[in-house]
MDTraj code that builds the backbone (N, CA, C; nanometers):
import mdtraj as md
import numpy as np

residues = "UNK UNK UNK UNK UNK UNK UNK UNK UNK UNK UNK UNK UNK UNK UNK UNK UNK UNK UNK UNK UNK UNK UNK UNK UNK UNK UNK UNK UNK UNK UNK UNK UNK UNK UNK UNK UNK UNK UNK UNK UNK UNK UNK UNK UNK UNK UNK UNK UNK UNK UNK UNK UNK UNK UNK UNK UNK UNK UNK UNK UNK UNK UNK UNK UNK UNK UNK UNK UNK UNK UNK UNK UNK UNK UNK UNK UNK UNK UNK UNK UNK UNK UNK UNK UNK UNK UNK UNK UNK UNK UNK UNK UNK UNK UNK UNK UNK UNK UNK UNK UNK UNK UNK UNK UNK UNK UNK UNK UNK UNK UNK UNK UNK UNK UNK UNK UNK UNK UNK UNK UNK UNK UNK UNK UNK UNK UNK".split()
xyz = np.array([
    [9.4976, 16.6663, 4.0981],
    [9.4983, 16.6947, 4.2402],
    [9.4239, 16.5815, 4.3103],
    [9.4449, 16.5536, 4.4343],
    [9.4083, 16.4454, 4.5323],
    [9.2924, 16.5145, 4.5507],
    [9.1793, 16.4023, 4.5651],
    [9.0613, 16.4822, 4.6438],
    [9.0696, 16.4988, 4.7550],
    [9.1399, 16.4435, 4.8703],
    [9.1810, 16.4912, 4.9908],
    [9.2416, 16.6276, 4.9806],
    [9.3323, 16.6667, 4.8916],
    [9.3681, 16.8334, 4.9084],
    [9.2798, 16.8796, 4.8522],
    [9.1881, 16.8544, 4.7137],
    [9.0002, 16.9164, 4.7009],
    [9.0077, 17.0345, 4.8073],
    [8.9593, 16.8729, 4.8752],
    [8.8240, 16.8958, 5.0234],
    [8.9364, 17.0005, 5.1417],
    [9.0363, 16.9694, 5.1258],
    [9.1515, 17.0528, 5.2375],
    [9.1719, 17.2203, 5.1610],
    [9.1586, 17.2255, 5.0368],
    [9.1672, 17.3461, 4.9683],
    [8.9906, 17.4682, 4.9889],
    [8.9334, 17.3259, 4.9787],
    [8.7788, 17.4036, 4.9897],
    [8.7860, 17.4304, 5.1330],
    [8.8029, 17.3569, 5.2371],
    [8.7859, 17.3948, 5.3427],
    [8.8215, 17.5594, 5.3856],
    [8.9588, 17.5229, 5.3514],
    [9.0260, 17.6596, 5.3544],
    [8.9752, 17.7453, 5.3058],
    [8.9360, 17.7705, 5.1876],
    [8.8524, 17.8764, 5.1401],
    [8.7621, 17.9020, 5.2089],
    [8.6667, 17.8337, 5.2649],
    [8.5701, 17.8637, 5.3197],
    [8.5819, 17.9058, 5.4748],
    [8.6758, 17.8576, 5.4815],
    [8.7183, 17.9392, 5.6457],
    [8.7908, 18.0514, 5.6104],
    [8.8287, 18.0837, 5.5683],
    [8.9041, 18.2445, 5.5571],
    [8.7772, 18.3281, 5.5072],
    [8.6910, 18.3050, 5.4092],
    [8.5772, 18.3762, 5.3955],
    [8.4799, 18.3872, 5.5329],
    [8.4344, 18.2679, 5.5973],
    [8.3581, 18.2537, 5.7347],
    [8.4355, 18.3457, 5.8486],
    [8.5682, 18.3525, 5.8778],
    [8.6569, 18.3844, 5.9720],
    [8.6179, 18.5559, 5.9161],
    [8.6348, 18.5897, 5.7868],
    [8.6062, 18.7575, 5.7794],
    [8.4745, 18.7856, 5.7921],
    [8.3810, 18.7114, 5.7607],
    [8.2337, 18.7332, 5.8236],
    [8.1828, 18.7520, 5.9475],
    [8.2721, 18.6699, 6.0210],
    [8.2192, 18.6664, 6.1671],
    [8.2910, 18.7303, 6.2599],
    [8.4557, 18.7623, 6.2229],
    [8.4981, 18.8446, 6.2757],
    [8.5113, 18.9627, 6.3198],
    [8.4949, 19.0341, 6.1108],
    [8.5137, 19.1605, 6.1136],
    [8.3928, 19.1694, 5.9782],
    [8.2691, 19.1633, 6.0176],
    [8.1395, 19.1667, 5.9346],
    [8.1908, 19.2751, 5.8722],
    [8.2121, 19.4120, 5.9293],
    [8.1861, 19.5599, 5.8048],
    [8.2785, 19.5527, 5.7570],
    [8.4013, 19.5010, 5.7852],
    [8.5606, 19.4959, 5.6397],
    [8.4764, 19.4250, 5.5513],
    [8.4161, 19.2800, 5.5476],
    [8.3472, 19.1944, 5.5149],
    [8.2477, 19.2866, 5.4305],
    [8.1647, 19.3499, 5.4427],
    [8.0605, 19.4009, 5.3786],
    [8.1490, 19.4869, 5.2325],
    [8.2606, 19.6094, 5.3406],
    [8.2606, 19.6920, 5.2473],
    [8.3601, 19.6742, 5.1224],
    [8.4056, 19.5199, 5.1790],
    [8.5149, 19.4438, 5.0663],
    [8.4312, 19.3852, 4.9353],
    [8.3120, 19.3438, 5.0033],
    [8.2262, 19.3320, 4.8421],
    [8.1301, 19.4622, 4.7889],
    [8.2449, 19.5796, 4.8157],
    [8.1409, 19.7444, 4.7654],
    [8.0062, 19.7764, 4.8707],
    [7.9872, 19.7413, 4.9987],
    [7.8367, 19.7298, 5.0515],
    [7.8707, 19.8134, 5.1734],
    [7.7558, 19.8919, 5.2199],
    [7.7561, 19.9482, 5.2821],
    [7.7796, 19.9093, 5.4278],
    [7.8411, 19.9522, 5.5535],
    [7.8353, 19.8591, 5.6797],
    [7.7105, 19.9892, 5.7376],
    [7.6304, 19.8018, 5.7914],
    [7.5596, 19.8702, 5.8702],
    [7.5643, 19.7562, 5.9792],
    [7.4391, 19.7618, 6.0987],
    [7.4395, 19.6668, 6.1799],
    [7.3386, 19.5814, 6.0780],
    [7.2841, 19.6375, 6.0120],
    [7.2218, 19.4743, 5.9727],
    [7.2684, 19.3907, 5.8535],
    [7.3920, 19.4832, 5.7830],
    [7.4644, 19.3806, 5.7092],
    [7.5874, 19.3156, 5.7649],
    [7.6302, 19.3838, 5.8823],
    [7.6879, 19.3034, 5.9997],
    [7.6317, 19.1532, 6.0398],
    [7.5067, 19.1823, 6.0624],
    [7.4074, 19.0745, 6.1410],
    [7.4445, 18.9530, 6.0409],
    [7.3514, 19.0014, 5.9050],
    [7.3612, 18.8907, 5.8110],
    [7.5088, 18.8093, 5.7552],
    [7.6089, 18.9210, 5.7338],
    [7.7084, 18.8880, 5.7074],
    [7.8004, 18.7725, 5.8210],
    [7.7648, 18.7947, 5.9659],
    [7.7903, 18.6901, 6.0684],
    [7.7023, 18.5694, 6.0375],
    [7.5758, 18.5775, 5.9927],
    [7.4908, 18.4580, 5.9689],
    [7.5211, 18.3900, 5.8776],
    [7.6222, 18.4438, 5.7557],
    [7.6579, 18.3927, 5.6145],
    [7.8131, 18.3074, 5.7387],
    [7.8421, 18.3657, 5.7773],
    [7.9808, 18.3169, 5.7723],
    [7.9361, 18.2151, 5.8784],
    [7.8606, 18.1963, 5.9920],
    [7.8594, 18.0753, 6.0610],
    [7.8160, 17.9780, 5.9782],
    [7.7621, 17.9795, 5.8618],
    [7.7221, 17.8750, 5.7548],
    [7.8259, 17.8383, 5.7084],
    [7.9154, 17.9500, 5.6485],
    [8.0333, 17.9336, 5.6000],
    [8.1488, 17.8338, 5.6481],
    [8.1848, 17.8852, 5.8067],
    [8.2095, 17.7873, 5.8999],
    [8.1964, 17.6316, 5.8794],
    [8.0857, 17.5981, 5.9321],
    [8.0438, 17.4636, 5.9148],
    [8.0392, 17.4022, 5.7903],
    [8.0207, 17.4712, 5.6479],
    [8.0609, 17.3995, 5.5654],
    [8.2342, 17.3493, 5.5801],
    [8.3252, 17.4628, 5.6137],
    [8.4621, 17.4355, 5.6211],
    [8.4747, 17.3327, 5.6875],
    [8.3916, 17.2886, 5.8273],
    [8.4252, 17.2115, 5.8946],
    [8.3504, 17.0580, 5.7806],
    [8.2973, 17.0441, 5.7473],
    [8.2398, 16.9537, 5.6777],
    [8.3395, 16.9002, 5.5798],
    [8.3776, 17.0127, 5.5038],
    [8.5195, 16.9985, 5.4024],
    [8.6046, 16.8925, 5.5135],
    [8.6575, 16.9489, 5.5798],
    [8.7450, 16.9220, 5.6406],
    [8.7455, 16.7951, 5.7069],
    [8.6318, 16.7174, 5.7742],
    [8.6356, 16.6439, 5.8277],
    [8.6046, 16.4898, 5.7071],
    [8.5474, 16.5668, 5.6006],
    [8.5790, 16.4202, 5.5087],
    [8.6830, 16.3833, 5.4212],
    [8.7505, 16.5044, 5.4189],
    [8.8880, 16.5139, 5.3494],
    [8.9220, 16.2996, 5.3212],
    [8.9116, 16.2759, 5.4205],
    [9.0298, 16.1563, 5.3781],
    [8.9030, 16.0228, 5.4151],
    [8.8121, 16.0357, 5.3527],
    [8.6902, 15.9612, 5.3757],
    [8.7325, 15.8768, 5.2253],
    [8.6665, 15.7415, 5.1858],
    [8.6681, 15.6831, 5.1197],
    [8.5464, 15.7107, 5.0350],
    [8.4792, 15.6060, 4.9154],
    [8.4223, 15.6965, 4.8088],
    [8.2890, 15.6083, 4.8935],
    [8.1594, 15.6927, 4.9093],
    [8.0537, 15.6258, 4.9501],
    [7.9587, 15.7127, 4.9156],
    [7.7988, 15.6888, 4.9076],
    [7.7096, 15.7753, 4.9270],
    [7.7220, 15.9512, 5.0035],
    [7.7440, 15.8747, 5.1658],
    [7.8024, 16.0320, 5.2075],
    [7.9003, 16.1314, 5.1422],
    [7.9786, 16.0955, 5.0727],
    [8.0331, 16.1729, 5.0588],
    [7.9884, 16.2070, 4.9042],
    [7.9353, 16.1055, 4.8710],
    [7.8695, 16.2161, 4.7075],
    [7.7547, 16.3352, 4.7447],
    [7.7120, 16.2797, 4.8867],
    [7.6230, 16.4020, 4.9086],
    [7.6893, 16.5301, 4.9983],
    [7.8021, 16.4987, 5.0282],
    [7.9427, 16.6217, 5.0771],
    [7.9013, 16.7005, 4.9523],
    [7.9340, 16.6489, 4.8347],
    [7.9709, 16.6892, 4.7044],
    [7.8862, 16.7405, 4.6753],
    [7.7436, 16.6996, 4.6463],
    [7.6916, 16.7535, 4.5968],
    [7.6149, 16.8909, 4.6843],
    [7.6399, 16.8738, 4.8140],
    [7.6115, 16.9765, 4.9206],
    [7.7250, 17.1111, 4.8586],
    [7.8273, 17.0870, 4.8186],
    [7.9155, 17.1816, 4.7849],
    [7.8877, 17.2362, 4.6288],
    [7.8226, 17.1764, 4.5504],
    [7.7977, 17.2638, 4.4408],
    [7.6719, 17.3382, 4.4118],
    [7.5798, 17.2449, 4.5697],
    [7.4984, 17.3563, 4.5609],
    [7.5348, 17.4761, 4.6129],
    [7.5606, 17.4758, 4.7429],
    [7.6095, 17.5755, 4.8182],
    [7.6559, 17.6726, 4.7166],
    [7.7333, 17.6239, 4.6283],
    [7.8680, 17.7868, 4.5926],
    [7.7820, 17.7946, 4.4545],
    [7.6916, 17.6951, 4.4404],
    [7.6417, 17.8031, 4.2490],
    [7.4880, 17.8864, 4.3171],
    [7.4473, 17.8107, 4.4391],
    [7.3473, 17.9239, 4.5036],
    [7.3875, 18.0401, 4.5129],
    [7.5289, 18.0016, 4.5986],
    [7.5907, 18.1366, 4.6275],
    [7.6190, 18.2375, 4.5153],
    [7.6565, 18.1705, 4.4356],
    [7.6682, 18.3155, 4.3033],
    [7.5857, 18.3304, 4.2493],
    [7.4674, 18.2820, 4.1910],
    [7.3595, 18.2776, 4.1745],
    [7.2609, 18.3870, 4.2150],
    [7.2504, 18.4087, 4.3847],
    [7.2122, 18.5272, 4.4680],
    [7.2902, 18.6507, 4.4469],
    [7.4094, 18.6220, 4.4215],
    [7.4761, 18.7780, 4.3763],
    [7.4016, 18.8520, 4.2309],
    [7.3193, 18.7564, 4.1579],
    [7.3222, 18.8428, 4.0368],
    [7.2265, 18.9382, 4.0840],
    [7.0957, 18.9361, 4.1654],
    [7.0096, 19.0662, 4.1545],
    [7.1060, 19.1810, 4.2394],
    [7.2227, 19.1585, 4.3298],
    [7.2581, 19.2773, 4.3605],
    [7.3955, 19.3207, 4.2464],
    [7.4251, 19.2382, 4.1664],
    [7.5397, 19.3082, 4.0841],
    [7.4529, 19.3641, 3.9601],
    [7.3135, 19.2962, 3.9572],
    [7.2709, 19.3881, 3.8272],
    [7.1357, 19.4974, 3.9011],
    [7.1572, 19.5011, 3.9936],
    [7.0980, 19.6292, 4.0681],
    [7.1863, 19.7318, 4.1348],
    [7.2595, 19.6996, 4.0703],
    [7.3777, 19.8084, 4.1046],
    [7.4047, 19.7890, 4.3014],
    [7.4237, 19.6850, 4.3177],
    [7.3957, 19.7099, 4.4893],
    [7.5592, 19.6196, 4.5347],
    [7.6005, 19.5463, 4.4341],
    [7.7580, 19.4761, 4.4337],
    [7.7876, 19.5341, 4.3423],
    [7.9288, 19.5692, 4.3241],
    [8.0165, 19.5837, 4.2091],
    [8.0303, 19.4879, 4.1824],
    [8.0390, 19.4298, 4.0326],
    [8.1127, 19.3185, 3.9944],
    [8.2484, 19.2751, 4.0077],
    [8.3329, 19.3885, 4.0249],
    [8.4573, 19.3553, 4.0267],
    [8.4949, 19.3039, 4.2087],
    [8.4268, 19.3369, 4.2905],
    [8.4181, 19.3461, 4.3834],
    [8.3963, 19.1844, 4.4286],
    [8.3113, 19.1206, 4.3492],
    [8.2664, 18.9315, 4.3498],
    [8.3322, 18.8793, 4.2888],
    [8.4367, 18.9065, 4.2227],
    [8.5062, 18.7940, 4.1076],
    [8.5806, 18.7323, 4.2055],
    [8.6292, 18.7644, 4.2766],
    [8.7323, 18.6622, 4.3674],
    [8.6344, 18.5693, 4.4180],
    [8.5370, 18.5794, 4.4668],
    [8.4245, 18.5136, 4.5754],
    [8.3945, 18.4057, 4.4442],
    [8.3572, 18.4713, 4.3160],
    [8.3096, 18.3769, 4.2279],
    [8.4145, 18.2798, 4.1982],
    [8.5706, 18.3112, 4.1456],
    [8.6384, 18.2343, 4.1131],
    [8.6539, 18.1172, 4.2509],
    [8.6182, 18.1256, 4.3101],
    [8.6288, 18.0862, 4.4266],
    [8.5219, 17.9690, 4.4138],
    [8.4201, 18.0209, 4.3981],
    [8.2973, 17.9315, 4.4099],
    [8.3062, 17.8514, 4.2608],
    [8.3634, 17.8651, 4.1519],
    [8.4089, 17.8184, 4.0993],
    [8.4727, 17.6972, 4.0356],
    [8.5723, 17.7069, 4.1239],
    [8.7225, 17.5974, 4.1870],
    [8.6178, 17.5138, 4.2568],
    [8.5121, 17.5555, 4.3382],
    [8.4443, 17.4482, 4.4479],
    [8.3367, 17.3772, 4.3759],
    [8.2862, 17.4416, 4.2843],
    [8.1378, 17.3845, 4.1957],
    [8.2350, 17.2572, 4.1194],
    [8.3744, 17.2760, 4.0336],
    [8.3942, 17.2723, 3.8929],
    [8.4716, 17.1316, 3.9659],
    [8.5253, 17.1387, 4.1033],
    [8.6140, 17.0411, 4.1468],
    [8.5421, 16.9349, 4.1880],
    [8.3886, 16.9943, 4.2402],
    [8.2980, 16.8844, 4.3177],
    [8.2284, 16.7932, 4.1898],
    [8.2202, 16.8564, 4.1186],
    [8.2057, 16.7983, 3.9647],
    [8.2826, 16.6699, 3.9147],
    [8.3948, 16.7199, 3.9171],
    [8.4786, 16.6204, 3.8829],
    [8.4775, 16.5328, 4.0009],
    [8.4886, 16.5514, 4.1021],
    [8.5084, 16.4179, 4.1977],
    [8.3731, 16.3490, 4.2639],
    [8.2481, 16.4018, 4.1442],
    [8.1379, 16.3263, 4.1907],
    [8.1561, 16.2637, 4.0711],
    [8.1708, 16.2818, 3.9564],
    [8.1754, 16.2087, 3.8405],
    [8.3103, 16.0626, 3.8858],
    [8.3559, 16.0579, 3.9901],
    [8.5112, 15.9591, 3.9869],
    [8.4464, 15.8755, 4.1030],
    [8.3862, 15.9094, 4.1935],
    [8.2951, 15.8538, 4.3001],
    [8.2564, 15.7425, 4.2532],
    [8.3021, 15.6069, 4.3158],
    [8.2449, 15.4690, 4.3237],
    [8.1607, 15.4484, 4.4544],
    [8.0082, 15.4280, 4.4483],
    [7.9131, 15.4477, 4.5409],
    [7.7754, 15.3388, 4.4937],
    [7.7190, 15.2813, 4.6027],
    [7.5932, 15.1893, 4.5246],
    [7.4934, 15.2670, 4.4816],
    [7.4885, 15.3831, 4.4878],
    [7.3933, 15.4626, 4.4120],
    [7.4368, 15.5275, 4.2641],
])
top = md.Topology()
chain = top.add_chain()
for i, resn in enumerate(residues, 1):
    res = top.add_residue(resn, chain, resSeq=i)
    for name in ("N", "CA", "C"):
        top.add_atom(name, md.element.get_by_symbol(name[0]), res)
traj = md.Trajectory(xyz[None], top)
């Protein structure tokens, strides 16, 4: 795969996740097993305006050439999504997520850790 469709594939992901956060927070909540309230509303809008701006970040280097910035795009993206699953484990082993409920989110974060991987390892950069 082109790293321009990568970064155009991650984007996307991350805007359809941001777009259900900020839109419709309690579908959002009760799609990963969680209760809606207003304050997992609140947070769940705060996840997704993050969410957002990473998409936009994806998106706007899509067709950038190989440089420093963009190994740190990269490496901004594998932190982001192994944080992100990472924080799910005290609520899937506190019974507070279903697991089955995160596997999409994970496979997800996944594709974004496993891809940024590979295209930091192909990155020609003076660092």
């Amino acid at each position: 795969m082109k790293r321009s469709t990568f970064f155009l594939i991650t984007a996307i992901f991350a805007f359809i996740f941001a777009a259900m956060m900020l839109l419709v927070p309690a579908s959002a909540a009760e799609g990963f097993g969680m209760v809606s309230t207003p304050e997992t509303s609140l947070l769940f809008r705060s996840l997704g305006g993050m969410l957002l701006s990473a998409s936009i970040l994806n998106f706007l280097v899509r067709n950038h050439p190989d440089s420093d910035t963009l190994k740190a795009v990269l490496i901004f993206n594998v932190a982001l999504n192994l944080l992100g699953m990472l924080s799910d484990v005290p609520g899937i082993i506190e019974g507070i997520l279903p697991f089955g409920k995160v596997v999409p989110g994970h496979i997800v974060h996944l594709f974004i850790i496993i891809g940024s991987f590979i295209y930091l390892r192909k990155i020609k950069s003076s660092t």
